[in-house]
Every structure is written in structure tokens, then in C-alpha cells.
C-alpha atoms as a printed R data frame, in Angstrom:
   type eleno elety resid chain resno       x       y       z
1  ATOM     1    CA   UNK     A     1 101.677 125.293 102.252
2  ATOM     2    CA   UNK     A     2 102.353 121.951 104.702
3  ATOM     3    CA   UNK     A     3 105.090 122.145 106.726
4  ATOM     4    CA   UNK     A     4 107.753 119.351 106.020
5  ATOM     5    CA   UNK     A     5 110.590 118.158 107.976
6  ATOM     6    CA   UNK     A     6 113.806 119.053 107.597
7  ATOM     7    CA   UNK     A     7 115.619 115.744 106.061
8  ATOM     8    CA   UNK     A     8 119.293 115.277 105.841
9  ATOM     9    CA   UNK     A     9 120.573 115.540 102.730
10 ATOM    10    CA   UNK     A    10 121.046 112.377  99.955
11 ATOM    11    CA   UNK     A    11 118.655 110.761 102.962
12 ATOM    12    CA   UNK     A    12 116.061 109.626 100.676
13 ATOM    13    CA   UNK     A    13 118.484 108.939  98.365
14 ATOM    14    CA   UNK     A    14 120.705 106.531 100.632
15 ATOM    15    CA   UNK     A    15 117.041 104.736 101.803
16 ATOM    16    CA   UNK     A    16 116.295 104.231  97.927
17 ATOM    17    CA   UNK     A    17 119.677 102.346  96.934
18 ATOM    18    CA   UNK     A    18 118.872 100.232 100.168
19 ATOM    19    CA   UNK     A    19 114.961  99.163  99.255
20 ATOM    20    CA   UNK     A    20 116.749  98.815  95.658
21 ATOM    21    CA   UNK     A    21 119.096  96.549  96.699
22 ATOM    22    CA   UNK     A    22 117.073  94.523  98.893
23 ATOM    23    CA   UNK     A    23 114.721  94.139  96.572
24 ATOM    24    CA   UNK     A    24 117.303  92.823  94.112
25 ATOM    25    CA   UNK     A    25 118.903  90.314  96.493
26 ATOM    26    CA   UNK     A    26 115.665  89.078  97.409
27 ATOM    27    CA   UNK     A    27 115.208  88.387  93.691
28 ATOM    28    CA   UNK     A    28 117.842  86.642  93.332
29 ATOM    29    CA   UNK     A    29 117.544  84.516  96.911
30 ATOM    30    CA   UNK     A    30 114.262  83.665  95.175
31 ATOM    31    CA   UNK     A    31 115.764  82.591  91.670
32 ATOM    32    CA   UNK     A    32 118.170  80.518  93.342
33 ATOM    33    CA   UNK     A    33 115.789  78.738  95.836
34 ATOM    34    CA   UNK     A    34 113.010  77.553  92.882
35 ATOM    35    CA   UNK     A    35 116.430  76.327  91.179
36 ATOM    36    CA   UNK     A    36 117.696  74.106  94.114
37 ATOM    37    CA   UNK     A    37 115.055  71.601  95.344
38 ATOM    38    CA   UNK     A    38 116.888  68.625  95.501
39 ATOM    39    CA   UNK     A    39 117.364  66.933  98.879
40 ATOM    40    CA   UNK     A    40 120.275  67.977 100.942
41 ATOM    41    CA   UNK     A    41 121.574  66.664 104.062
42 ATOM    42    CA   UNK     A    42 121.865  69.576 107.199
43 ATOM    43    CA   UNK     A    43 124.046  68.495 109.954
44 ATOM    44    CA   UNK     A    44 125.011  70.841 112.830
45 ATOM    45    CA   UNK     A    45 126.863  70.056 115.918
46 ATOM    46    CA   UNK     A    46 124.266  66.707 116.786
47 ATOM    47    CA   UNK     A    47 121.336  67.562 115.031
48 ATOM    48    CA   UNK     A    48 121.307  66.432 111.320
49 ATOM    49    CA   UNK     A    49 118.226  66.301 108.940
50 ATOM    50    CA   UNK     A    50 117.478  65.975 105.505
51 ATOM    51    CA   UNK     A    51 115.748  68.871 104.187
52 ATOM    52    CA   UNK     A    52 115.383  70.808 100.488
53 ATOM    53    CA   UNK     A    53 118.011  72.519  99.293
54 ATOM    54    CA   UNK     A    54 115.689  75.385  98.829
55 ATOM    55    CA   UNK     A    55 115.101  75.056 102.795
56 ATOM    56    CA   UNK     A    56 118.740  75.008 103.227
57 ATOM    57    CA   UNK     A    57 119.196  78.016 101.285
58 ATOM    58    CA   UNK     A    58 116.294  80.327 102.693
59 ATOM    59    CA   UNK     A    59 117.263  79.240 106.891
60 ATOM    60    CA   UNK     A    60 120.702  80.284 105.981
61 ATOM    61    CA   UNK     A    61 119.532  83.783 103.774
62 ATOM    62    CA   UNK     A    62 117.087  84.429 107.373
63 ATOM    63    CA   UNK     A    63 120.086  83.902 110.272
64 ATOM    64    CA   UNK     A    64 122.519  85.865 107.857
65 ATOM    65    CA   UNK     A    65 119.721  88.887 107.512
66 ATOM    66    CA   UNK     A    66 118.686  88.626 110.925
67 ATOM    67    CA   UNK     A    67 122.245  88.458 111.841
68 ATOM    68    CA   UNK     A    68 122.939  91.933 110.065
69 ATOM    69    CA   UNK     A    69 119.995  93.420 111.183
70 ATOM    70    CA   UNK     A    70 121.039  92.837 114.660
71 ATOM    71    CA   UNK     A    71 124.132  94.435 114.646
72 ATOM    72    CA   UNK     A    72 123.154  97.089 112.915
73 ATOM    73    CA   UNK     A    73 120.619  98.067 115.282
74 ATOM    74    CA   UNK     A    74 123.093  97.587 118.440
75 ATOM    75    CA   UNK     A    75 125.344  99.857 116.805
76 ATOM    76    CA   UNK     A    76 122.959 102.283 115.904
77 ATOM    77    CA   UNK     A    77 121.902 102.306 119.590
78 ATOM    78    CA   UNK     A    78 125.732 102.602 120.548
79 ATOM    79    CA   UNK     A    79 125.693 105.961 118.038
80 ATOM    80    CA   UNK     A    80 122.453 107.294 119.803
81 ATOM    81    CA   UNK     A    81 123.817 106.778 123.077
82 ATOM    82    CA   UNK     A    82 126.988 108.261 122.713
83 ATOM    83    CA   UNK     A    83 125.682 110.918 120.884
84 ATOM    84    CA   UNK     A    84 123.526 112.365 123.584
85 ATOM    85    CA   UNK     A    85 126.206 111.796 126.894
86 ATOM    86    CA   UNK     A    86 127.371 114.850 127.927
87 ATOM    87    CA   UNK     A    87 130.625 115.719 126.635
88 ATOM    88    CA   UNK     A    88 133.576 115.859 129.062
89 ATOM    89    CA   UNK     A    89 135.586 118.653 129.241
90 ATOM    90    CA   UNK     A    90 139.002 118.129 126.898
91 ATOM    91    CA   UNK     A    91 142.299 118.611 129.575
92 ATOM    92    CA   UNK     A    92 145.126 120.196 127.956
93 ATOM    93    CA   UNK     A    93 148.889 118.651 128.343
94 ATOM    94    CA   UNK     A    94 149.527 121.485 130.381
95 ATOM    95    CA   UNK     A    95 147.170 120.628 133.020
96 ATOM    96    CA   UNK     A    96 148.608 117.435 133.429
């Protein structure tokens, strides 16, 4: 008999609800994009352009996701980090 790692538990269970959900949302991104193709006006700060709405829609669903992805990976590393410093001794109110 293989060897497995040892996995935390509900771990596979927490990374199934994510792919589920992702998978959902990304549905439904893509439902609403084929339904907006109209022209739609984009202006930020100086730039401005006319672009689908389905464009529109799909830059803004990217920045947000690549947003969230981004600060949940800085946090992560923040976790990791703090995890493995050394722990400082705790100083009673005695000592003080």
C-alpha cells in the first residue's frame, strides 16, 4: 500500500466548494457577457474608448480576480512568514 500524505482535514473539501464556485461564477460572467454586446463608452481618468459591453464586462471580471488573487497571495505569504519567526519569549507583568 502507497504512502499518502497526511491532509488537513475538510481540505479537499474546502478546495471543492472553491473550483465549484469558480466554476459557477465563471458561468455566469459568461452568460452575462454573450447577453451584453452593445457598444458602451469606457472613460477613465483621460483615456476614453468605445468598446463592447461584453469587453467592458470581462476587463472589469479580470482586474477584480486578479485583484483578489493578489491579496490573497500577499497575505498568505504574511501567514507563512509569521508562522515560521521564532517566537519571542512572553514577559510577565511582574518582570516589568
Amino acid at each position: 500500500m502507497r504512502d499518502r500524505k497526511r491532509s488537513i482535514p475538510g481540505q479537499s473539501d474546502t478546495l471543492q466548494a472553491v473550483v465549484i464556485a469558480l466554476l459557477v461564477s465563471g458561468l455566469l460572467t459568461g452568460i452575462l457577457i454573450i447577453q451584453n454586446t452593445r457598444p458602451a463608452r469606457l472613460e477613465f481618468l483621460f483615456w476614453s474608448a468605445t468598446l463592447p459591453l461584453a469587453a467592458v464586462i470581462l476587463l472589469a471580471a479580470a482586474t477584480g480576480g486578479i485583484l483578489g488573487f493578489s491579496v490573497a497571495y500577499i497575505r498568505q505569504r504574511q501567514l507563512r512568514r509569521s508562522a515560521q519567526a521564532p517566537l519571542e519569549p512572553r514577559r510577565s507583568e511582574a518582570e516589568e
